[in-house]
C-alpha positions as CSV (number, residue, x, y, z in Angstrom):
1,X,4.8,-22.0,2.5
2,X,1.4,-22.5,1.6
3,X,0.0,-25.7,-0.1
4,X,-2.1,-25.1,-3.2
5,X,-5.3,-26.0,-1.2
6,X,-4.6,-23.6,1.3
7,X,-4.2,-20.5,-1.0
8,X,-7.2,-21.4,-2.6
9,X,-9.4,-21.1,0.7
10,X,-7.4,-18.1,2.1
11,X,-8.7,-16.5,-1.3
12,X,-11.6,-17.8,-1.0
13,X,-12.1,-15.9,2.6
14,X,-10.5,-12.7,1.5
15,X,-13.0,-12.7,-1.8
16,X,-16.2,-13.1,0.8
17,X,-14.1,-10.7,3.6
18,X,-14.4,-8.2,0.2
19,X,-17.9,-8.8,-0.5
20,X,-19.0,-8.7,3.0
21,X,-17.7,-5.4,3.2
22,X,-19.4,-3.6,0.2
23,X,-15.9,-3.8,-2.0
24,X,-16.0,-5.2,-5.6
25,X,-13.2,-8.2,-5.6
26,X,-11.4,-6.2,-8.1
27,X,-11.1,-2.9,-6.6
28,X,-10.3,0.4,-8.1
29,X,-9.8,-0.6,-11.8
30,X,-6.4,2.1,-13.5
31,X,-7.5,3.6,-16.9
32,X,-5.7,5.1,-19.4
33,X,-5.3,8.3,-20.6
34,X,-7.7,7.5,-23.6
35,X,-10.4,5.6,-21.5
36,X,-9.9,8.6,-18.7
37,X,-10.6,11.5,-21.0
38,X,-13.7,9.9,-22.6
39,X,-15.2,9.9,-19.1
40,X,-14.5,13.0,-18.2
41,X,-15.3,15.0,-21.7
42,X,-12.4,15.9,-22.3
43,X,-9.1,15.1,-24.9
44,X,-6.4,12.7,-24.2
45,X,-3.4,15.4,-24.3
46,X,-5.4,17.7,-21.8
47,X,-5.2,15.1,-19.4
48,X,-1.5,14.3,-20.1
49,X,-0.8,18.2,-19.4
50,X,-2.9,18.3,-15.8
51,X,0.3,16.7,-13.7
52,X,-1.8,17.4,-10.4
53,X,-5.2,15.8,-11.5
54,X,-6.8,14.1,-8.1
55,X,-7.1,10.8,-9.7
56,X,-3.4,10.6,-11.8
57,X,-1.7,7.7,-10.9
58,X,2.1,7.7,-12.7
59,X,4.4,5.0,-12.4
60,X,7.8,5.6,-14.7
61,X,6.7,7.3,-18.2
62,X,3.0,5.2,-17.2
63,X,0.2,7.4,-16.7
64,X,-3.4,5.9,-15.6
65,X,-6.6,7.3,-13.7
66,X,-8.2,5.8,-10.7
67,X,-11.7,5.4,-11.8
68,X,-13.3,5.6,-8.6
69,X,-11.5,9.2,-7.9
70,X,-12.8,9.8,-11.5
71,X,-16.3,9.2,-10.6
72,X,-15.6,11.1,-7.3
73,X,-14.4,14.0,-8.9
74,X,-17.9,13.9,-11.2
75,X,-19.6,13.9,-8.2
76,X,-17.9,16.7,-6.4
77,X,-18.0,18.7,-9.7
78,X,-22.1,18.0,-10.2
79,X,-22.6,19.3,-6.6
80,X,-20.4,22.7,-7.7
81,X,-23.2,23.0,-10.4
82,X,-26.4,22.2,-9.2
């Protein structure tokens, strides 16, 4: 078991391991369904319909987006167009 001092430098180290490394300390931030289809241009229930969206993440009756396979998937989609 870890004292309270010692948690707080091994988090210390992991936040500048993170940082070092080009990673924001909170990662990949989940959005909902709402927050999801505003980024994307598109309506709530169309993205509860797409079951094999790249970025769905479903835990339970809990849907959310990765946002950084979001913005990936704007990317890929822009290179499609241009």
């Amino acid at each position: 078991m870890l004292s309270s001092e010692e948690r707080q430098a091994l988090l210390a180290q992991v936040v500048a391991l993170l940082f070092a490394l080009g990673a924001p300390a909170g990662g990949d931030r989940l959005l909902t369904v709402t927050e999801a289809a505003h980024k994307l241009g598109c309506a709530p229930h169309t993205l509860y319909k797409s079951k094999r969206h790249p970025a769905r993440v479903q835990n339970g009756r809990s849907v959310r987006f990765s946002e950084k396979a979001i913005e990936s998937f704007i990317r890929q989609r822009r290179g499609r167009a241009a």
